[in-house]
py3Dmol code that shows the C-alpha trace and the ligand (Angstrom):
import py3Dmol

protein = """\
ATOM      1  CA  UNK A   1       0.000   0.000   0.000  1.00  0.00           C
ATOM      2  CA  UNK A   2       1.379   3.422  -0.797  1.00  0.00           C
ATOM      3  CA  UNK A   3       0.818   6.290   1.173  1.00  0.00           C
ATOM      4  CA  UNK A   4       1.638   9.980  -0.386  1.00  0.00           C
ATOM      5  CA  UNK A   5       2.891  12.158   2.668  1.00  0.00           C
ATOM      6  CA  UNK A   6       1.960  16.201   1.771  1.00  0.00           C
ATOM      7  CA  UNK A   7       4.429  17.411   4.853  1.00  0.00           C
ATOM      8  CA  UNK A   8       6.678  20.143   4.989  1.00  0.00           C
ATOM      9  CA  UNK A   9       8.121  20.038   8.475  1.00  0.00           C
ATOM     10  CA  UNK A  10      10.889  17.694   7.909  1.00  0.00           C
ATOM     11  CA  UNK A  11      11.074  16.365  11.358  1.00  0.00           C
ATOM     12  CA  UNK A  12       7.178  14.661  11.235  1.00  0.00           C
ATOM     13  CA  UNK A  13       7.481  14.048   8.160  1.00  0.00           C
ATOM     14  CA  UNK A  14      10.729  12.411   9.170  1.00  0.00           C
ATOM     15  CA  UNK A  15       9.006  10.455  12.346  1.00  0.00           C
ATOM     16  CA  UNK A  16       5.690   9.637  10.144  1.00  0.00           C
ATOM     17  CA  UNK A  17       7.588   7.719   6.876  1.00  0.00           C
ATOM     18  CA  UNK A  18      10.007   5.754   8.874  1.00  0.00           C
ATOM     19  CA  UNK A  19       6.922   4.486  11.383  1.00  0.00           C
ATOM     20  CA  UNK A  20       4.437   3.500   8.486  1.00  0.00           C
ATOM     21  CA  UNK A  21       7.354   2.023   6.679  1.00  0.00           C
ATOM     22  CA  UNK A  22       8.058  -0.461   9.987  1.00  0.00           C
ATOM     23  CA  UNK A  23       4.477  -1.102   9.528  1.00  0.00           C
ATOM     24  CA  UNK A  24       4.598  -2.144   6.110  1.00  0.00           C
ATOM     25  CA  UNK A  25       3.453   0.990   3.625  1.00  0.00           C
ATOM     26  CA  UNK A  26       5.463   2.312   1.179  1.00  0.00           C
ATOM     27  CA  UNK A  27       5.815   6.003   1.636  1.00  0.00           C
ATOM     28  CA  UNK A  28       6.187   8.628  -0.559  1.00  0.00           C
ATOM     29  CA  UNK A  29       6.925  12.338   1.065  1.00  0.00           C
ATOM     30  CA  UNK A  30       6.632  15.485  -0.953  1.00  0.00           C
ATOM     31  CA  UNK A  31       7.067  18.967   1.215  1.00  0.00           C
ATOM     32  CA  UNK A  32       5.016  21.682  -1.421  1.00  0.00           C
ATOM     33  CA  UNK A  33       1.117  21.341  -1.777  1.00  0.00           C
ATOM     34  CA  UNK A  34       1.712  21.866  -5.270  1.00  0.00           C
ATOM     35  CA  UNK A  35       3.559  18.679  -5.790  1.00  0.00           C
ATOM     36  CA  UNK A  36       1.398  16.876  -3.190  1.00  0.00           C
ATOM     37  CA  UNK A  37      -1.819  17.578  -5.420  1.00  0.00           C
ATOM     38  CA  UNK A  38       0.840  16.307  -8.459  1.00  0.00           C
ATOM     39  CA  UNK A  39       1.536  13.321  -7.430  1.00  0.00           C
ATOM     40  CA  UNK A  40      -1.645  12.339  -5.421  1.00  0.00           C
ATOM     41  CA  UNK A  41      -3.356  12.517  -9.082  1.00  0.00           C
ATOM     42  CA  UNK A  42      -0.833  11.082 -11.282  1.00  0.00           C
ATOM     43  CA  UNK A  43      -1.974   8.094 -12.918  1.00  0.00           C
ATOM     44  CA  UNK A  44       0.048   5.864 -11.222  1.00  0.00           C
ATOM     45  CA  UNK A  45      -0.611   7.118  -8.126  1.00  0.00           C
ATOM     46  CA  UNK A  46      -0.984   6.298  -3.835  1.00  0.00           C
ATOM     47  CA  UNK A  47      -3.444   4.484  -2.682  1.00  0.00           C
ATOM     48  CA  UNK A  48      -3.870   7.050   0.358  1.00  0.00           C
ATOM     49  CA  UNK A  49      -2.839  10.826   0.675  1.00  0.00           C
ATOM     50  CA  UNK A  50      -1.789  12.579   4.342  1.00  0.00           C
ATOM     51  CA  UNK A  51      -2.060  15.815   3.850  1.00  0.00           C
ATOM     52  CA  UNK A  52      -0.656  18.631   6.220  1.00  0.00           C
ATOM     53  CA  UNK A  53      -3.271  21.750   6.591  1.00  0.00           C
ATOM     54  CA  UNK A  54      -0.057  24.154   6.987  1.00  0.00           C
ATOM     55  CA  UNK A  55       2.074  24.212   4.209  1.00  0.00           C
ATOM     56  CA  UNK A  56       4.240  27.063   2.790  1.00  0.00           C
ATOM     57  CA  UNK A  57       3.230  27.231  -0.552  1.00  0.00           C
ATOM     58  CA  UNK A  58      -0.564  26.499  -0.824  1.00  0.00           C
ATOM     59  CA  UNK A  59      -2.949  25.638   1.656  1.00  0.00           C
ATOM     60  CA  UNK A  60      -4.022  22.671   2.421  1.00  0.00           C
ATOM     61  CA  UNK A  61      -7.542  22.664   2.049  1.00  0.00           C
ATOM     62  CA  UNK A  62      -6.884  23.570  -1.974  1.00  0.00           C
ATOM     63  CA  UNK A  63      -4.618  20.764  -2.296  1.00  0.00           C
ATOM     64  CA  UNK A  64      -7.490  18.679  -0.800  1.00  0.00           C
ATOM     65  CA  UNK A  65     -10.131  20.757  -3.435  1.00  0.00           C
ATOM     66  CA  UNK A  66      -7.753  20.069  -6.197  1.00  0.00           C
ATOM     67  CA  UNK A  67      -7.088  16.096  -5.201  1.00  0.00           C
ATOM     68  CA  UNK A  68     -11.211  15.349  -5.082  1.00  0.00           C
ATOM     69  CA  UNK A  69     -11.909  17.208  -8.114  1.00  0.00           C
ATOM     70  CA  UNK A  70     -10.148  14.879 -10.084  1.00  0.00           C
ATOM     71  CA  UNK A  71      -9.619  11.698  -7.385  1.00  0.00           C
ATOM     72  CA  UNK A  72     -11.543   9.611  -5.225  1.00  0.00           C
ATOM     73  CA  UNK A  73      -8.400   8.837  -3.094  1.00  0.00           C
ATOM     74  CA  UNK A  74      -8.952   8.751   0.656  1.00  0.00           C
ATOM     75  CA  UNK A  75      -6.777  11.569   2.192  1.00  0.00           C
ATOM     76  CA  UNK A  76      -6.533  11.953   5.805  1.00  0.00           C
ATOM     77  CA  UNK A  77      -5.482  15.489   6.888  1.00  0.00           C
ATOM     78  CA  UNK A  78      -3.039  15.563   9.723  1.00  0.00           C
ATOM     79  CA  UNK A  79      -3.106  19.087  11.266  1.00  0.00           C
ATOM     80  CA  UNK A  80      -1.851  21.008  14.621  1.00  0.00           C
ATOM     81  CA  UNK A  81      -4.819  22.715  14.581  1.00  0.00           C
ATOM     82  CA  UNK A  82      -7.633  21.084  16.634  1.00  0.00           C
ATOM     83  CA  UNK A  83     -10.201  23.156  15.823  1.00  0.00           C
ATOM     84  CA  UNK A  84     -13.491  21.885  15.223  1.00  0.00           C
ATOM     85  CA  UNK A  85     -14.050  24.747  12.269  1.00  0.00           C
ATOM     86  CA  UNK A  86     -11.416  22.981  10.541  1.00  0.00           C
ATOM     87  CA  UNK A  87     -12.656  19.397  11.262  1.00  0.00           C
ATOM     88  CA  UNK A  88     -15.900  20.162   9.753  1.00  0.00           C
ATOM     89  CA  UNK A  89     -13.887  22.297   6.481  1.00  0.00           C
ATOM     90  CA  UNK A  90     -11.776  19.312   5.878  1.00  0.00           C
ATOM     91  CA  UNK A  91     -13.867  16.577   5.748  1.00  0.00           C
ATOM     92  CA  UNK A  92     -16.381  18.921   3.914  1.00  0.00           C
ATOM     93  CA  UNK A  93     -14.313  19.406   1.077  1.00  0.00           C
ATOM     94  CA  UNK A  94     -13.798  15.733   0.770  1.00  0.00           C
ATOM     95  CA  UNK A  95     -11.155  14.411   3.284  1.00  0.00           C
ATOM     96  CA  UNK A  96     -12.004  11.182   4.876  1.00  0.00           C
ATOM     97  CA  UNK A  97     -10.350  11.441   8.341  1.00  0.00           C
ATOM     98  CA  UNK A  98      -9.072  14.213  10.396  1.00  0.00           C
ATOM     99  CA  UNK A  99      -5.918  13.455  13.112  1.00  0.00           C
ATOM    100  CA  UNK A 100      -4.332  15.974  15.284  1.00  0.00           C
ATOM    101  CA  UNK A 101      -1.055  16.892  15.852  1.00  0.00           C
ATOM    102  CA  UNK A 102       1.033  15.303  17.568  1.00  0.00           C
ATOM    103  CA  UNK A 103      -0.477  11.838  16.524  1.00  0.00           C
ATOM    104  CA  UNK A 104       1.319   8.384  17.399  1.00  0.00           C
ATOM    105  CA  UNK A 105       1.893   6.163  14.563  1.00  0.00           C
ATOM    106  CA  UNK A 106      -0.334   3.507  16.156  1.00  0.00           C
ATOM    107  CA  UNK A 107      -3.456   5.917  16.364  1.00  0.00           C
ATOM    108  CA  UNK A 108      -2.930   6.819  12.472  1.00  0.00           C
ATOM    109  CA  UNK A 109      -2.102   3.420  11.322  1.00  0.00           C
ATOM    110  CA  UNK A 110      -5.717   2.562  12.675  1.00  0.00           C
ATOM    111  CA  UNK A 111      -6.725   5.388  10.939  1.00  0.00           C
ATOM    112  CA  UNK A 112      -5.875   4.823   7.843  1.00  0.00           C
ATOM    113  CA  UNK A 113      -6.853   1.360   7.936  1.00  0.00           C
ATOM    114  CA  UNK A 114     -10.351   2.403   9.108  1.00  0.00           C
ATOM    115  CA  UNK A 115     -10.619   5.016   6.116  1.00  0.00           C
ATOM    116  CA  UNK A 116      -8.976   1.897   3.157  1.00  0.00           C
ATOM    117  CA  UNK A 117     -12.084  -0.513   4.950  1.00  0.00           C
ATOM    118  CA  UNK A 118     -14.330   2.101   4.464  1.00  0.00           C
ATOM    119  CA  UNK A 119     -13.778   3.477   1.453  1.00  0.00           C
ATOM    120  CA  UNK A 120     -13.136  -0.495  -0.135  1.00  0.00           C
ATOM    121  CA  UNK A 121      -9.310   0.398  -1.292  1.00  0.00           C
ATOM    122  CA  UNK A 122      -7.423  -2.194  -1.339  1.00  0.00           C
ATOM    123  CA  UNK A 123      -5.563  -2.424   2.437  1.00  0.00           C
ATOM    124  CA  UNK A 124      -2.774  -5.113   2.902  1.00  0.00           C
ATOM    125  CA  UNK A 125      -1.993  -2.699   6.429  1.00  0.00           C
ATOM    126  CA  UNK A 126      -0.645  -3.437   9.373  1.00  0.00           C
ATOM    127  CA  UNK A 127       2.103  -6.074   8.171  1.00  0.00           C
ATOM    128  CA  UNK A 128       5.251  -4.958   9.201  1.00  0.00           C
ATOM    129  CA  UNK A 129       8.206  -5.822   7.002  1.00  0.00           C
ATOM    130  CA  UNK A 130      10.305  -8.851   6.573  1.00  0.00           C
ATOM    131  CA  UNK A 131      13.334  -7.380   7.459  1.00  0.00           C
ATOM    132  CA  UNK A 132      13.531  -4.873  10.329  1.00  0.00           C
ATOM    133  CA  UNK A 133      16.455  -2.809  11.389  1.00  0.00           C
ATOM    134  CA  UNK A 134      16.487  -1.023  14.819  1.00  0.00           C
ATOM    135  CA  UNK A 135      20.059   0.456  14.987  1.00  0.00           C
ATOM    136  CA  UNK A 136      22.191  -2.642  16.372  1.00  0.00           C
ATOM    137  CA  UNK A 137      19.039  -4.806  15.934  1.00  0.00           C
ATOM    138  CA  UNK A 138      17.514  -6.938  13.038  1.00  0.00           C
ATOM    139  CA  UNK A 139      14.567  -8.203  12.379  1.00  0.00           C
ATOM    140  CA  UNK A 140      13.404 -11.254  10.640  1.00  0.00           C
ATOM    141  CA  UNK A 141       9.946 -11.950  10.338  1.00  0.00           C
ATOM    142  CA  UNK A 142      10.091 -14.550   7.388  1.00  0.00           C
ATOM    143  CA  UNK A 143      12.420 -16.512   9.151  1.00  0.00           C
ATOM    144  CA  UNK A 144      11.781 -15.658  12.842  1.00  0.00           C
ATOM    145  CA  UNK A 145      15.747 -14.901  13.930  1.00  0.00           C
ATOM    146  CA  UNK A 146      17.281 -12.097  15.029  1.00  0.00           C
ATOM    147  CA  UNK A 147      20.782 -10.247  15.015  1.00  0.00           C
ATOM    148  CA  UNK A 148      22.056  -8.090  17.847  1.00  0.00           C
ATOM    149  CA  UNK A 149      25.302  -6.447  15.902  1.00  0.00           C
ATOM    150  CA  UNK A 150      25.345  -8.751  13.563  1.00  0.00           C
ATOM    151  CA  UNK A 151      25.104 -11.848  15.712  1.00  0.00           C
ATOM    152  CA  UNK A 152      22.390 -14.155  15.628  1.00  0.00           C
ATOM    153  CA  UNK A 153      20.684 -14.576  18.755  1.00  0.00           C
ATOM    154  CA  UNK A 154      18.206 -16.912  19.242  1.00  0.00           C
ATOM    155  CA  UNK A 155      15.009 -16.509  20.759  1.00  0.00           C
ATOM    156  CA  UNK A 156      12.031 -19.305  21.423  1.00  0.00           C
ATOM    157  CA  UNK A 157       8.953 -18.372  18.900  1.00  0.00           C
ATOM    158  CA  UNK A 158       7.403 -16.552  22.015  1.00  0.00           C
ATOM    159  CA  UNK A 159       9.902 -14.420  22.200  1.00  0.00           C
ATOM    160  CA  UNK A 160      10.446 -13.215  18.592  1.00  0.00           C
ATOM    161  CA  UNK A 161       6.579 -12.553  18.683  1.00  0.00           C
ATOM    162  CA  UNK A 162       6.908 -10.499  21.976  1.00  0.00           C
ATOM    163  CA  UNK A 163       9.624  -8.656  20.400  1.00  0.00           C
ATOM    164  CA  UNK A 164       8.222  -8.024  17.209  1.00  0.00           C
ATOM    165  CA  UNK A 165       5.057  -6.509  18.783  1.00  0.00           C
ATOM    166  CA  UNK A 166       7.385  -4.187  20.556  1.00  0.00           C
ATOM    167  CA  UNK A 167       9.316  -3.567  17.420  1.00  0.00           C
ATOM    168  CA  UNK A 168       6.024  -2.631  15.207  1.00  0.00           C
ATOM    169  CA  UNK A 169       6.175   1.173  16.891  1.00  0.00           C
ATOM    170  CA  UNK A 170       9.757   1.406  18.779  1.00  0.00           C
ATOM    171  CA  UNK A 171       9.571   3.859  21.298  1.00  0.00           C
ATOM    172  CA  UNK A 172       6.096   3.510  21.760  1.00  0.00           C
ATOM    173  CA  UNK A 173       4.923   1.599  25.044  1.00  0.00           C
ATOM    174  CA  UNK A 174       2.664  -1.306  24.920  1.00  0.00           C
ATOM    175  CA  UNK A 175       0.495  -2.399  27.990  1.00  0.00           C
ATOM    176  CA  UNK A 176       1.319  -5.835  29.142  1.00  0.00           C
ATOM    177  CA  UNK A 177      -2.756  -6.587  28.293  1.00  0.00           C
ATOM    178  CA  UNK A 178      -1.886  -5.539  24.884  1.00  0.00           C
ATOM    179  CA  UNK A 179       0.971  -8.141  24.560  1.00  0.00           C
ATOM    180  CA  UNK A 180      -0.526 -10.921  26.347  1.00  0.00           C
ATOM    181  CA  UNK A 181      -3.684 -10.369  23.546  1.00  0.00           C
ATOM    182  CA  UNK A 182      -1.284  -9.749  21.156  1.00  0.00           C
ATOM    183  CA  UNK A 183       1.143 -12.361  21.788  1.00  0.00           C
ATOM    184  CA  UNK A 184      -0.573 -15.353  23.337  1.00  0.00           C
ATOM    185  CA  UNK A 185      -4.469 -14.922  22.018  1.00  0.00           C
ATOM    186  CA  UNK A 186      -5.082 -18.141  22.036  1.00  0.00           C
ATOM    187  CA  UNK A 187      -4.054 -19.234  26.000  1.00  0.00           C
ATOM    188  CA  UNK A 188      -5.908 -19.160  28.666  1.00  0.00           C
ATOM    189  CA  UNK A 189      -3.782 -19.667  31.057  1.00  0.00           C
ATOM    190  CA  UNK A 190      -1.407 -16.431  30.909  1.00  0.00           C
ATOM    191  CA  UNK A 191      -0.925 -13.427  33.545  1.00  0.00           C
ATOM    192  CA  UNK A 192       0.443 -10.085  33.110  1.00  0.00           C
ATOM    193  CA  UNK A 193       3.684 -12.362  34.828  1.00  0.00           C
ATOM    194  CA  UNK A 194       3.944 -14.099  31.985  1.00  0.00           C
ATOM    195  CA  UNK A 195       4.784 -10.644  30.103  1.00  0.00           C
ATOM    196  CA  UNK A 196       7.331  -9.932  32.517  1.00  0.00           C
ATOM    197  CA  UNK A 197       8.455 -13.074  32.316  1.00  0.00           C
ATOM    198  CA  UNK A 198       9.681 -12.965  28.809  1.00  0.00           C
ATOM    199  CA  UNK A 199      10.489  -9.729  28.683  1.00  0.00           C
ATOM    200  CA  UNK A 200      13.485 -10.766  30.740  1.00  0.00           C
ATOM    201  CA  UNK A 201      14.275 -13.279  29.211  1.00  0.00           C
ATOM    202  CA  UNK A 202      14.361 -11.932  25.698  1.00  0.00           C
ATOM    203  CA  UNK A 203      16.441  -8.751  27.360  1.00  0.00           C
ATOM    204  CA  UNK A 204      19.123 -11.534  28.593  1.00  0.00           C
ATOM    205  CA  UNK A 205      19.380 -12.996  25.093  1.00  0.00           C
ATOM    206  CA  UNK A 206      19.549 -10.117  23.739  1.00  0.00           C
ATOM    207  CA  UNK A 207      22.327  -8.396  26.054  1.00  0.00           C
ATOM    208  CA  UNK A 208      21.269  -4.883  25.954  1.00  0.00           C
ATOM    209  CA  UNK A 209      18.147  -5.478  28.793  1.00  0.00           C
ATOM    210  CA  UNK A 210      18.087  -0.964  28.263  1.00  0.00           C
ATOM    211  CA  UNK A 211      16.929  -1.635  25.139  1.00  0.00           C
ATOM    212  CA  UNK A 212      13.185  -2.734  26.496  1.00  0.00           C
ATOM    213  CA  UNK A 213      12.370   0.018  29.114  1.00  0.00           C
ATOM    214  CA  UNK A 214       9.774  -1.253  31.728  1.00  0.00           C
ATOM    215  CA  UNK A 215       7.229   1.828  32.105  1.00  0.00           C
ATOM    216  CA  UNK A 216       6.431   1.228  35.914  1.00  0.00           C
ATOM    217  CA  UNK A 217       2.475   0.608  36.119  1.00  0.00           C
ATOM    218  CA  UNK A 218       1.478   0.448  32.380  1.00  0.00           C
ATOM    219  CA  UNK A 219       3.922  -2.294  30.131  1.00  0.00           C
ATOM    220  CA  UNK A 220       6.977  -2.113  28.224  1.00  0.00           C
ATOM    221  CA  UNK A 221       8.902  -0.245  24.989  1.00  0.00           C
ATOM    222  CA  UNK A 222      11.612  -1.051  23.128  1.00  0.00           C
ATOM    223  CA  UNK A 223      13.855   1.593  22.230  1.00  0.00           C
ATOM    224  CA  UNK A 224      17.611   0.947  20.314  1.00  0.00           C
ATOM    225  CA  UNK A 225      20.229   3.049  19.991  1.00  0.00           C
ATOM    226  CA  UNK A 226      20.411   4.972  16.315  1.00  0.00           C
ATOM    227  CA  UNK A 227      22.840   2.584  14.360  1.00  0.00           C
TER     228      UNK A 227
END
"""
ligand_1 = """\
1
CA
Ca 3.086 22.275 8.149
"""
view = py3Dmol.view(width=600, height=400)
view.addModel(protein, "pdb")
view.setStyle({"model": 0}, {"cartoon": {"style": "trace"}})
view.addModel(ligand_1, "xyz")
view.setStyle({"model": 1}, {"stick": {}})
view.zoomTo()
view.show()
């Protein structure tokens, strides 16, 4: 699935393409509204525009204008105004969701899948790549192993899955009610221990046990150094 990201602050639009690309989109970021309502309608074009509100060159309600006059492609405009006057402006003039700045990747990956189911386009969302890197850490989700600087370190199937929920949003921290769902949906007879149990293991395997922060009350993130 290819998302078009109309952006021009280079650090969201920085933040927004490398989290849907974990997630599995292919992302295409333009800065200028004029080449945003370009590419949106090319003939080859996304499957799904962002669109900024604020950009330097045109604004982004006439990008969105100039998009449906000629395109039934579902845009989503991302905005730091939360206005409810804009809400209503945006989605009048043909944009199918509305998200606020600042956003999490999770919350707008949901998004967008809700807007691809309903507006029927075609949605393979939500599968996060094959390969995976995070800095000093790889990825494999074809063949379930992971490298920690290059070594191989293996993990029990558990494991990998635990860490490659935490690895779909790095930084982001998941509630151990989330990964028990997540990771072991089909058991009954799991406890938020359980969580905690494999968290430490994974974080002894791994030999970096900083690189999955325990948020005290609420669950666990992972978060690598940059490579
Ligand atoms: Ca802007």
């Amino acid at each position: 699935m290819r998302v078009l990201l109309i952006e021009d602050d280079a650090a969201v639009a920085a933040g927004v393409t490398e989290g849907l690309r974990n997630a599995g989109f292919q992302v295409l970021h333009v800065a200028s509204g004029t080449e945003g309502a370009q590419k949106a309608t090319e003939a080859d074009g996304p499957d799904l525009v962002l669109l900024d509100l604020g950009l330097p060159d045109v604004d982004g309600y006439d990008v969105c204008r100039s998009i449906r006059a000629v395109s039934q492609v579902p845009i989503i405009v991302i905005s730091a105004r939360d206005d409810e006057i804009d809400r209503v402006v945006g989605l009048e003039l043909g944009a199918d969701d509305y998200v606020t700045k600042p956003f999490g990747i999770r919350e707008l990956v949901a998004r967008i899948r809700a807007v691809t189911r309903r507006t029927g386009a075609e949605a393979p969302v939500g599968k996060s790549p094959d390969v995976q890197h995070l800095g000093p850490l790889t990825l494999d989700r074809r063949s379930q192993r992971i490298h920690v600087h290059g070594a191989e370190v293996a993990l029990t199937a558990t494991e990998f899955e635990l860490l490659s929920v935490l690895a779909e949003d790095p930084g982001a921290v998941y509630r151990r009610t989330e990964l028990l769902e997540r990771v072991w949906s089909t058991s009954l007879y799991v406890t938020p221990k359980t969580v905690d149990a494999h968290i430490a293991a994974v974080r002894r395997k791994i030999g970096h046990p900083d690189w999955i922060e325990a948020v005290r009350g609420v669950g666990f993130r992972l978060e690598t150094p940059h490579a």
